[in-house]
Structures are given as C-alpha cells and as structure tokens.
VEXMILO-223488 format. One line per 2 residues: number of its first residue (from 1); their letters; for each residue x, y, z of C-alpha. Coordinates in pm, 1 decimal, decimal comma. Example, Ala and Ser with C-alpha at 12.3 -4.5 7.8 and 13.67 -1.06 7.14 Angstrom:
BEGIN
1	AS	1230,0/-450,0/780,0 | 1367,0/-106,0/714,0
END
This chain:
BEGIN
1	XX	0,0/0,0/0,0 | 125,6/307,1/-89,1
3	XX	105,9/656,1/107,0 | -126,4/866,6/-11,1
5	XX	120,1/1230,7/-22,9 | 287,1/969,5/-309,6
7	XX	-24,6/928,7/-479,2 | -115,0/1292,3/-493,2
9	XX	258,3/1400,4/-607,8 | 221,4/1145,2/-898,3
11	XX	-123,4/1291,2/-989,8 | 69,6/1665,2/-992,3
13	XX	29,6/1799,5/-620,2 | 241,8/2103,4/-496,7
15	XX	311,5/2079,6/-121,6 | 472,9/2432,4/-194,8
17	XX	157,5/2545,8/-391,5 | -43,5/2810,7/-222,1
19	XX	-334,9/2701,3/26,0 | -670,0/2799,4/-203,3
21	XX	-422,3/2607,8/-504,2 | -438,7/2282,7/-270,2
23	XX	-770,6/2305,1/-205,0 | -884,9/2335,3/-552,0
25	XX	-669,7/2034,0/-642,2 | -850,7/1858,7/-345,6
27	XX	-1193,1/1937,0/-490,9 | -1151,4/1860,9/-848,1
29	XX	-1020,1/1500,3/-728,7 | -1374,9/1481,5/-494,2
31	XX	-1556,1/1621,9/-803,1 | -1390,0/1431,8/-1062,0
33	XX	-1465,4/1095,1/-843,1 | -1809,4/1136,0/-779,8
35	XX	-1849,5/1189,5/-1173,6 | -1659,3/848,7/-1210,2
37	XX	-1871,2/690,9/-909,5 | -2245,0/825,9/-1085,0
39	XX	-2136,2/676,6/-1425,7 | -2019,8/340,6/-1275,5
41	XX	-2383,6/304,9/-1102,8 | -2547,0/370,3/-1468,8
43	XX	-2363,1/114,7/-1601,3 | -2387,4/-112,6/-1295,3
45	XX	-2784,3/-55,6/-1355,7 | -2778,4/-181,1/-1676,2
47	XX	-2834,4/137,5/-1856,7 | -2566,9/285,0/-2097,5
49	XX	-2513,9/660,0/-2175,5 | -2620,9/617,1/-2522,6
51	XX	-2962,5/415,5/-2406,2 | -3010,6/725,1/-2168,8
53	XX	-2984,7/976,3/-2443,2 | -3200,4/748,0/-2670,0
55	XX	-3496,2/748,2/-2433,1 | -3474,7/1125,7/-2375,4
57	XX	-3459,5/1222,7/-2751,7 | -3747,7/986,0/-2846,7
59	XX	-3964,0/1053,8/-2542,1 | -4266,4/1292,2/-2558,6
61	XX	-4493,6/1493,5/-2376,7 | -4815,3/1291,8/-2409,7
63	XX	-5094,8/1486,2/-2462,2 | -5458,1/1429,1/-2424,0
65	XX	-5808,2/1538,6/-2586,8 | -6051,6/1595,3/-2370,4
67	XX	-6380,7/1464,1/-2582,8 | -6183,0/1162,4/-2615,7
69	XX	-6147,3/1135,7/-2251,8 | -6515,3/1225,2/-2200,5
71	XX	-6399,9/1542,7/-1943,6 | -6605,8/1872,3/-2017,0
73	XX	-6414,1/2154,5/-2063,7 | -6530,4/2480,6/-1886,4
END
C-alpha cells in the first residue's frame, strides 16, 4: 500500500503550492470521483449513456383530448 502524499505528487500535487491552489486540487479530485462513481452506477444498472440519451430524444410529452377522454371543458 502506498502513502497517499505519493499518490497525490504522482497525480501533480504542490506541497509548496499556495493554500486555495491545494484546495482546488482537493476538490476537483472529490468532483472528478463522484463523476466516475455516478457513471459506474449507470452502467452497474444496466443502462448505458447512449440508451439514456435514446430514451430522452425519443420521449414525448403525451398529450390528451378531452372529448376523447369524455372530461367537459369549462
């Protein structure tokens, strides 16, 4: 097991870097693995990226007509 201060100097971490520069590195790793951790549930689920933008380009609003439904419009 290696420690993690290797890790994050092999990924490009400054120790010398200013404070708010360490922190942003932080919080694009966080952001970056939470991206990583929603995708791997999608595909975990069974549905792919592609299948996702499928439904949502052929799905519509449905619509209805009220003398079909037998409702009264006032």
């Amino acid at each position: 097991m290696r420690p993690i201060g290797e890790i994050f100097r092999e990924l490009g971490f400054n120790e010398k870097a200013p404070l708010e520069t360490q922190k942003s590195f932080f919080r694009h790793l966080v952001q970056h693995a939470e991206m990583v951790r929603a995708q791997n549930s999608r595909i975990e689920s069974g549905v792919s990226e592609a299948a996702q933008q499928t439904m949502t380009e052929t799905s519509t609003q449905l619509s209805f007509d009220p003398k079909i439904l037998g409702v009264v419009a006032k």
